[in-house]
C-alpha positions in Angstrom: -11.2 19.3 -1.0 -11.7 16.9 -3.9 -10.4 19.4 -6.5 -7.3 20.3 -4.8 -7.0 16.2 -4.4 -7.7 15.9 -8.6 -4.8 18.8 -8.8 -2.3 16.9 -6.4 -2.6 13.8 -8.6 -2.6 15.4 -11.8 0.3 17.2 -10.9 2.0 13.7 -10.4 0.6 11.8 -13.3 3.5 13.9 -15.8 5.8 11.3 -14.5 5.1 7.7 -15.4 8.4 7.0 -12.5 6.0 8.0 -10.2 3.6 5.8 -10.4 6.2 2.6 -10.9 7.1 3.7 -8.0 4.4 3.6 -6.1 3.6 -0.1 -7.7 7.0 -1.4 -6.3 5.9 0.4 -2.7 2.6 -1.6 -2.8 4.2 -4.4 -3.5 6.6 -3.8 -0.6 3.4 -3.4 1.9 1.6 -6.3 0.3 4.9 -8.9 0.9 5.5 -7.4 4.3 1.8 -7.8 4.8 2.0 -11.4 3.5 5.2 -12.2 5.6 3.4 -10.8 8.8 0.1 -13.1 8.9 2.2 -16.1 7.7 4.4 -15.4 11.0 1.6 -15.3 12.9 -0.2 -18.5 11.3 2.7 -20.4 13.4 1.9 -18.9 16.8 4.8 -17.9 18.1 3.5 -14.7 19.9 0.9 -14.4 22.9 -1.8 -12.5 22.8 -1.1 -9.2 22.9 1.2 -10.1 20.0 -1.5 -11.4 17.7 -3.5 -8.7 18.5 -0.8 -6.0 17.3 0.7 -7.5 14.9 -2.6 -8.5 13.0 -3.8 -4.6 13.2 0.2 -3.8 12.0 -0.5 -6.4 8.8 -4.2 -5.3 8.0 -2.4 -1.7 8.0 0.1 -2.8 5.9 -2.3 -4.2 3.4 -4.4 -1.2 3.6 -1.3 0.9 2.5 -0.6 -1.7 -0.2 -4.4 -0.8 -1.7 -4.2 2.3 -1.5 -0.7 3.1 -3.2 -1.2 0.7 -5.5 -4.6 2.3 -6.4 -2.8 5.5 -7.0 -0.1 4.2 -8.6 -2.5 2.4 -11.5 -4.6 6.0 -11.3 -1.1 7.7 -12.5 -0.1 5.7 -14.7 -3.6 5.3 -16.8 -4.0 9.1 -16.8 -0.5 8.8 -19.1 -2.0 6.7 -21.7 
């Protein structure tokens, strides 16, 4: 499973767009993410609310990590 992971990635890493790309999408997540908890800092929601809405942003932000980690791992493997 891990080789066939290594192969996927190399097999991206010929295209620096790529892994701008998934930079920028990170980015997207993180902001979104950012946006999200800063909503509900005000409390405007009840609790169900919070409750989904803080699992939604912690998503985000976990999707934020991980493209952004592949997106550095493409574009190193260019240089």
């Amino acid at each position: 499973m891990n080789e066939s992971l290594v192969k996927f990635v190399e097999g991206f890493s010929k295209n620096q767009l790529i892994g701008y790309f998934l930079l920028l999408w990170a980015a997207t997540f993180l902001f979104s993410s950012i946006s999200g908890f800063i909503w509900l800092a005000e409390g405007y929601g009840s609790i169900l609310d919070v409750i989904v809405d803080g699992l939604w942003n912690l998503a985000d932000l976990g999707c934020a990590a991980v493209l952004a980690m592949l997106g550095l791992k493409i574009l190193n493997n260019q240089e």
